[in-house]
C-alpha angles and dihedrals in degrees: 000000000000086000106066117100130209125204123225093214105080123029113275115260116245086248084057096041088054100047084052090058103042086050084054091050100051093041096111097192098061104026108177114274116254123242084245081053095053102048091049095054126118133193115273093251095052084048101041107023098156097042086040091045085048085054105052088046088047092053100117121219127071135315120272113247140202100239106032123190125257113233109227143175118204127153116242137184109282092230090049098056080044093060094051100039086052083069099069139230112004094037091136098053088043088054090047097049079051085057101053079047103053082046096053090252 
């Protein structure tokens, strides 16, 4: 059975909707949960609080922060960005502190 293939470009017959199910009920390591099952289940960090709490502490990327940046695209004098970009690394924060300037901030 685990060779049939099933487009996702038509609806499923109901030959192909009933193999699908009778792959997902002998499937021993993921049987169907139980209505019992259901109604006694918590969210994964009530269940879990120390492995969720590993987890959150484990999500890649930056730090949120308070006052997060807005991602633009504007169009700028190509000397201008040239200038800017002349100064190093950085050169994005530094045009941005000449803009709050520029608007009394």
């Amino acid at each position: 059975m685990m060779g049939i293939k099933f487009s996702s470009k038509r609806p499923l017959t109901q030959e192909e909707e009933a193999a699908i199910q009778k792959m997902i009920a002998s499937d021993p390591d993921a049987p169907e949960a139980t209505d019992e099952q259901l109604a006694k289940a918590k969210p994964f960090k009530e269940a879990l609080p120390e492995m969720a709490a590993k987890m959150e502490k484990a999500i890649r990327g930056r730090p949120r922060i308070d006052d997060p940046k807005t991602p633009v695209t504007i169009r700028l004098d190509q000397d201008v960005v040239q200038r800017f970009k002349a100064t190093g690394k950085g050169w994005q924060s530094r045009m941005n502190e000449a803009l709050r300037k520029a608007v009394g901030l």
